[in-house]
N, C-alpha and C positions, 0 to 999 in steps of 0.2 A: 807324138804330137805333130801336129800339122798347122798349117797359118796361110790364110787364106783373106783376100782383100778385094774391097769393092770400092766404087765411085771416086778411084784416084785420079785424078785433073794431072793433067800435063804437066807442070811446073814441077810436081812430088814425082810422078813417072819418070823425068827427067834427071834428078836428084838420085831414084831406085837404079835407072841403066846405069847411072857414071857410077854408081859403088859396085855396080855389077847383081844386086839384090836379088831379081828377078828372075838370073838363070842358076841360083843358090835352091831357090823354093818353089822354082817353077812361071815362065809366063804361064802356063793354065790352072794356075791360083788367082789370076788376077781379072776380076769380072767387072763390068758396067755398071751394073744396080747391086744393092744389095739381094732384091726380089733373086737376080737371078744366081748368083754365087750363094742362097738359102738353096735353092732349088737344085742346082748345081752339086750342093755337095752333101746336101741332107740325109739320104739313102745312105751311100757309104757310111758316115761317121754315127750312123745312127744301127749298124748292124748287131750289137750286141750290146742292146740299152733294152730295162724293161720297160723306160716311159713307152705307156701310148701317145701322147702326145708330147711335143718337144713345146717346150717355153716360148721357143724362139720362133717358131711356126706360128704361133697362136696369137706372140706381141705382136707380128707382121701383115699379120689374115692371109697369111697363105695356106694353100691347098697341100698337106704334104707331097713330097713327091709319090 
C-alpha cells in the first residue's frame, strides 16, 4: 500500500513537516494537481491490473499515461 497526495495548501503542508509526515512517505508523493500525481503515479500502480481502463483515469479525462 502506498498514499500519495495532491493540491495540499500550505497551512496542512505545514501541520505534514512539524509531525515530520512527509519524510515517513515520501516528499515525492506529494504533487500540485491531482491531474498530475494521476499521471504521476498511474503506470506504476497499474502494472498488474487487468482493467483496460482505470475508473479514475476516465472520472478525470485523462489520457492514461
Amino acid at each position: 500500500m502506498d498514499i500519495s497526495m495532491s493540491g495540499v495548501n500550505e497551512a496542512v503542508m505545514k501541520v505534514l513537516r512539524r509531525t515530520h509526515f512527509p519524510e515517513k512517505f515520501g516528499e515525492d508523493h506529494i504533487f500540485p494537481t491531482m491531474e498530475k500525481a494521476i499521471q504521476t503515479i498511474y503506470e506504476p500502480t497499474h502494472t498488474r491490473e487487468g482493467e483496460k481502463i482505470c475508473p479514475l483515469i476516465v472520472a478525470c479525462r485523462l489520457d492514461a499515461a
